[in-house]
C-alpha positions as CSV (number, residue, x, y, z in Angstrom):
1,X,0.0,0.0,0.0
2,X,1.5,3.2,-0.9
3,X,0.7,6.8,0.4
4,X,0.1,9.2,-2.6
5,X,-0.1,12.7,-1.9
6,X,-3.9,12.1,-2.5
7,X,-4.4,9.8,0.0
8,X,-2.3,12.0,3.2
9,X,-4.4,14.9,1.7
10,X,-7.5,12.8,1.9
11,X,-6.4,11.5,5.6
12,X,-5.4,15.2,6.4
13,X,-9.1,16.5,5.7
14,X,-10.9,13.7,7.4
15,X,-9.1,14.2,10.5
16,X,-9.8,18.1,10.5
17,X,-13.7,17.1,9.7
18,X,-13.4,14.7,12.9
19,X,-11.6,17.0,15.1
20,X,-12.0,20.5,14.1
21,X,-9.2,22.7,13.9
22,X,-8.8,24.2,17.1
23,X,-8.4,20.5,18.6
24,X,-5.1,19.8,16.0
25,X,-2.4,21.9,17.9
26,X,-3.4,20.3,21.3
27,X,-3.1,16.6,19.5
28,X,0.2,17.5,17.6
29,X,1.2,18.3,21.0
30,X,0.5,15.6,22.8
31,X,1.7,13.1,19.8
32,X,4.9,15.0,20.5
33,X,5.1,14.3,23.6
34,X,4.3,10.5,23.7
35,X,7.1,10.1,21.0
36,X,9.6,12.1,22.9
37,X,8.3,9.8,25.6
38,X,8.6,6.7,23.8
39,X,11.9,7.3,22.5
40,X,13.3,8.3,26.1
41,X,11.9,4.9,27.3
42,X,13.7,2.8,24.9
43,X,17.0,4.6,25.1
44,X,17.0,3.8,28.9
45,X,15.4,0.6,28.1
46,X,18.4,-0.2,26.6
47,X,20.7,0.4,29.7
48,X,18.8,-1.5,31.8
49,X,18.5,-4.5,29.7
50,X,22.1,-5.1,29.3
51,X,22.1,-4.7,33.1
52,X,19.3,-7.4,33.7
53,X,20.9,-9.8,31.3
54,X,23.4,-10.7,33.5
55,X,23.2,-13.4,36.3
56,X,22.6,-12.5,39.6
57,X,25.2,-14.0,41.9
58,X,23.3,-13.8,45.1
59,X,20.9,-16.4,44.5
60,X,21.3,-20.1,45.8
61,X,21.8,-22.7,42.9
62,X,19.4,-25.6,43.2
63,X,22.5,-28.3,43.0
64,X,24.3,-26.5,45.5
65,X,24.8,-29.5,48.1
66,X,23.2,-27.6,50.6
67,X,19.7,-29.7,51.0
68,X,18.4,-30.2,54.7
69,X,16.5,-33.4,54.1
């Protein structure tokens, strides 16, 4: 499916017919904000996943020798 300058013209009036025009600054906005968001959230995503991908050392292993039966 391609986007023609038709069809984001054609998407650009319906959305103006479904939310008027003084509603489109407020929802740019708040896109904005949500991708700024999103991006933020990967980027430190990122840190914290190599972080977690390493064992932890503190926990018991099950074949340890240490059973108490």
């Amino acid at each position: 499916m391609e986007l023609s300058v038709g069809k984001i013209l054609l998407i650009l009036v319906i959305v103006v017919l479904v939310f008027g025009t003084a509603r489109l600054p407020k929802i740019g906005e708040d896109i904005g904000r949500a991708v700024r968001s999103f991006k933020k959230g990967v980027h430190t995503g990122d840190d914290e996943t190599g972080a977690s991908a390493k064992p932890a050392d503190d926990k018991p292993q099950s074949g340890s020798g240490n059973s108490s039966h």
